[in-house]
N, C-alpha and C positions, 0 to 999 in steps of 0.2 A: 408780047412776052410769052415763054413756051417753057414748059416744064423743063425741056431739057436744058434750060437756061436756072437753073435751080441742083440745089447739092442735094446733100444725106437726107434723109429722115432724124428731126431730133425729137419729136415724141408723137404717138398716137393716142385721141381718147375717144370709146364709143361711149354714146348716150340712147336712153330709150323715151321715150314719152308716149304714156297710151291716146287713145283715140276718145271721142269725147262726143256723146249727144246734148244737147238742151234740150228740155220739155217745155220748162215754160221761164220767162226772164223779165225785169225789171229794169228799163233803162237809167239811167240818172238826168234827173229834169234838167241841170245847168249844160246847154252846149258845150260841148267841148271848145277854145280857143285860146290866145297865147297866153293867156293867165290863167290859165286851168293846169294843176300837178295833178299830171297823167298818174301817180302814183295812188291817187284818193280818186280816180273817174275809174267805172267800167260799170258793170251792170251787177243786180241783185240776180238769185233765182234759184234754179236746181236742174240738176242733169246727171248722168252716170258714165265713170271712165269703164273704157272695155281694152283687155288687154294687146287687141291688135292695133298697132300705129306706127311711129315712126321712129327709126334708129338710125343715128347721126354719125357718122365716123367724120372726126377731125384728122389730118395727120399735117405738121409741120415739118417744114425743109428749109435747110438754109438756104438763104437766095442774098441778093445784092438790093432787093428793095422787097417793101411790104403787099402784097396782092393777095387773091384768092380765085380759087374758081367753087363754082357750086353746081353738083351732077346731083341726079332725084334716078334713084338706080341705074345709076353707072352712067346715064347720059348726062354729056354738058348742056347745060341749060342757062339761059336768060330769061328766064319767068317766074322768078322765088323773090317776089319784090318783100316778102317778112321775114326770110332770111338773109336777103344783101344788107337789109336794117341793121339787123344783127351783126351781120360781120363786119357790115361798114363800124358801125358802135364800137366796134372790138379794134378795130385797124385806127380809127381816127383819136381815141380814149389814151392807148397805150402802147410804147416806145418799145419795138421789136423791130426787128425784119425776117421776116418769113415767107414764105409762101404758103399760104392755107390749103388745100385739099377738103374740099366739106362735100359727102357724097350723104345724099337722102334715102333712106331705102324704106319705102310707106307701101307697106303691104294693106291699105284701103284703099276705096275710090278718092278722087279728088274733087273737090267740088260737091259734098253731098251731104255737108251738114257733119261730115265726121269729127271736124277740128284739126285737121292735117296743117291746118298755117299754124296754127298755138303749136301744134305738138311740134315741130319741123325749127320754129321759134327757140323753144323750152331744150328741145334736147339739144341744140345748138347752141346756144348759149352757156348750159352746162358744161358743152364738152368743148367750149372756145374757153371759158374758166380755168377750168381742169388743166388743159393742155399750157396755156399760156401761161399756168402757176399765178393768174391775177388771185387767187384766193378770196373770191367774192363768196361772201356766203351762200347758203343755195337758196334762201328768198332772196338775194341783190341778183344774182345770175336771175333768177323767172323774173325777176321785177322789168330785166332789158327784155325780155320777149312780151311782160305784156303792155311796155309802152309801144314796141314794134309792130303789135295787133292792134292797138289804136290809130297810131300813127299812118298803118297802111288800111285802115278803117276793113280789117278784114274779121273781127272779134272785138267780144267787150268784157266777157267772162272766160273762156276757153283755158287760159294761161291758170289760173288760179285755180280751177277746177282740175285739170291735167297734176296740176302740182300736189293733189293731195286724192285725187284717185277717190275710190268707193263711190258711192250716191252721195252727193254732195247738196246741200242747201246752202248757197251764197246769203248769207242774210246783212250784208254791208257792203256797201262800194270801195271797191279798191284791188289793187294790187297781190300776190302772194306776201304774207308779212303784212300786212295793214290789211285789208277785206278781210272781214272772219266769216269762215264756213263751219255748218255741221255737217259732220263726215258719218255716212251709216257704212260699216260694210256688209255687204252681201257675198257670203263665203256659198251659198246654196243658190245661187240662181244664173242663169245664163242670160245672156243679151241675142236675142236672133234678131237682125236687123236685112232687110230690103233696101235695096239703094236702085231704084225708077230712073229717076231725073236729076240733074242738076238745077237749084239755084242761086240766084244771085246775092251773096248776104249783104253786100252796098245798096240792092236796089231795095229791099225789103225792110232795111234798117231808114231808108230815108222816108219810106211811105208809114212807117212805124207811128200810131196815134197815142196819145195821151188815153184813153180810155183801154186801150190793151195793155199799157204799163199801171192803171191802176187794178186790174185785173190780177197779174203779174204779182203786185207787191202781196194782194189779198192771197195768194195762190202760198206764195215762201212761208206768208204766216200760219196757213193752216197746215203745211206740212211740217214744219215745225210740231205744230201738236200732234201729228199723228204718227210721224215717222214710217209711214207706210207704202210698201211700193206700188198696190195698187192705185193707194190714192192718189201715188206719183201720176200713174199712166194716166188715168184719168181724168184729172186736171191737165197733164200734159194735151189731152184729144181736145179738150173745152177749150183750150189757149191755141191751138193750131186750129180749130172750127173757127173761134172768135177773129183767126186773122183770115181764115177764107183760104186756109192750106188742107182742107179733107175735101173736095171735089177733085174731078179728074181724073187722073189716072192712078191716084190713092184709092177713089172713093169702096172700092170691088172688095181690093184686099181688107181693105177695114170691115168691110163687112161683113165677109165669110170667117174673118177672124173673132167677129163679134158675136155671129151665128155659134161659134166653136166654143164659145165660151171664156174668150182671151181678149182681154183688155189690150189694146196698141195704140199709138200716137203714131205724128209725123214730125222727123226732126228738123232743129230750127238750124240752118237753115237748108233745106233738101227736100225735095221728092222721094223722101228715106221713112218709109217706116219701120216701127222698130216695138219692141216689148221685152218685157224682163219676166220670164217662167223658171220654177222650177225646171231641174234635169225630168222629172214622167212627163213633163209637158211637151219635151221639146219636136218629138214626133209630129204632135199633133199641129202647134205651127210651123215647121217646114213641109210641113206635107200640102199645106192650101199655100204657103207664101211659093212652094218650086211653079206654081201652075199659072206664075206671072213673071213675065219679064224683069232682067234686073239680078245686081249683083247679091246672093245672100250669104249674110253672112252669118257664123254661131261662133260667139266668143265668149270667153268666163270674164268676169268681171275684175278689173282691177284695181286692188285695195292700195295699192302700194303706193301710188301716183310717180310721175320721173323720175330716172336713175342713170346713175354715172352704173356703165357695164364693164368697160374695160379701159384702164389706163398703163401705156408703157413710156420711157424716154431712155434715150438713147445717150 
C-alpha cells in the first residue's frame, strides 16, 4: 500500500518528550513474565530530563484500511521496534481507519543512554491519543509507552521520568500514575553531556547483579535526604564505577573533569558522560570535554516533562 492510495488529511498532532539520563537505578527483584502487570514493574532510581529530545508528528488520512508508516527525520524506517508497539497498541485497541503518518525528529544521538525509545514511545503515544480523540488521560497514554519499553526490553524507568521532567527520584516501581517520583526542579543549572560510544541496554540489563540493585536502592534513599545535585553526580560515578563503566574511553575525560573541579558520571546506559553546572561553569567543562571525541552537547534542563505542542483537524 502507498500513500497515494490514501485521501485528505483529517487531523495532525505534534508531541514533545525531553531526553533523559539515569545515574543510578534499582531494578525490581520479581522477573518479569506473563503474570507480571507491566503497570506495577519498572525500576527505582534517579536521573535528569534535558530539554533536547524527541518530537513526534502524527497526521491522519482517510484511507480504505488501518496502516501506518514510521520515518525518524523524515526517513522511512523499519527499525522503531518501541514505537511499531505503540502504534500497533493504537491500530489493534481501537475501530478507525486511517492511515497513520508518524515522523520522529530526535535531535540526540541514538543509542547513548539518552532515552530516545521512552521519549519516541511517550511522545507518540500522546500524539496517537490526541489525534485519534481516544481521550486517554495523559498517565493511560505514558502508561502504553512504558509497557512498550518493557515489552521491547529497551527501558525500565525512562517513560515515567520523561513524564514529569526536572531531576527525578523514582522511589516505587511502576508506571506514570502508579510509581511515585520526587521531582526537584533545577531552573539554574545546565546539563553538558558527551556521547563517546554506544551501549547495549539488553546486554547490560541481563549482566545486571543483585549487589548493584542493592546499591541502587541505598543510593534513591539517600537522595531522598539530601536533594542534592552534587550528591546526585556522585553517587551517579560510584554506581557506574561499581558496574565497571568508568575505564576506557571514559576514564581521561573524567579525570581532567575531576582535576577541574567538576563532579561527572557516565550515563546508563552509554559511553555518555555527562554533569549538571551552574551557567559560570559551563566554560570550564566544554573546554576539556571539546578536546575528546564525541557528540557534545549543552542543554537547560527540563522541568516540564512531555507535551502535546500542536493539535489541528480538519
Amino acid at each position: 500500500m502507498t500513500t497515494s492510495e490514501t485521501g485528505d488529511l483529517v487531523a495532525r498532532c505534534t508531541a514533545f518528550s525531553p531526553g533523559h539520563i539515569t545515574g543510578f537505578f534499582e531494578k525490581p527483584k520479581d522477573k518479569k513474565n506473563q503474570n507480571t502487570d507491566l503497570l506495577f514493574y519498572g525500576s527505582k532510581g534517579a536521573g535528569f530530563s534535558f530539554k533536547k529530545g524527541v518530537t513526534t508528528s502524527v497526521e491522519l488520512y482517510k484511507s480504505k484500511n488501518k496502516w501506518y508508516q514510521i520515518y525518524i527525520n523524515n526517513l522511512l524506517t523499519n527499525n522503531a521496534e518501541v514505537s511499531e508497539w505503540v502504534a500497533q497498541y493504537y491500530l489493534d485497541k481501537f475501530d478507525f481507519t486511517y492511515y497513520i503518518k508518524i515522523n520522529h525528529f530526535i535531535d540526540i544521538p541514538i543509542g547513548y543512554g539518552l532515552g530516545t525509545s521512552g521519549a519516541a514511545a511517550l511522545s507518540l503515544s500522546y500524539a496517537l491519543n490526541k489525534a485519534l480523540d481516544i481521550k486517554f488521560l495523559k498517565e493511560e497514554a505514558a502508561q502504553i509507552a512504558h509497557i512498550a519499553e518493557i515489552e521491547c526490553n529497551t527501558g525500565l524507568g525512562t517513560v515515567i521520568s520523561e513524564f514529569y521532567g526536572g531531576l527525578e527520584i523514582r522511589t516505587s516501581f511502576g508506571a506514570p500514575g502508579i510509581g511515585k517520583v520526587t521531582k526537584i526542579e533545577l531552573d539554574n543549572y545546565k546539563a553538558i553531556i558527551l556521547c563517546i560510544s554506544p551501549l547495549s541496554t539488553k546486554k547490560i540489563l541481563s549482566n545486571y547483579s543483585n549487589n548493584a540493585n542493592i546499591l541502587g536502592k541505598k543510593m534513591v534513599e539517600r537522595l531522598l535526604l539530601s536533594k542534592d545535585v552534587n550528591s546526585f553526580l556522585r553517587m551517579s560515578y560510584e554506581f557506574a564505577d561499581f558496574l565497571g563503566l568508568t575505564k576506557g574511553v571514559c576514564a581521561k575525560p573524567i579525570e581532567e573533569l575531576n582535576n577541574s573541579g567538576i563532579d561527572c558520571s557516565i550515563g546508563m546506559f552509554g559511553e555518555t558522560i555527562f554533569t549538571l553546572v551552574p551557567p559560570n561553569e559551563i566554560s570550564t567543562v566544554t573546554s576539556v570535554l571539546k578536546k575528546f571525541r564525541g557528540t557534545l552537547i549543552v542543554s537547560d534542563i527540563d522541568n516540564r516533562g512531555a507535551v502535546i505542542e500542536n493539535f489541528d483537524r480538519n
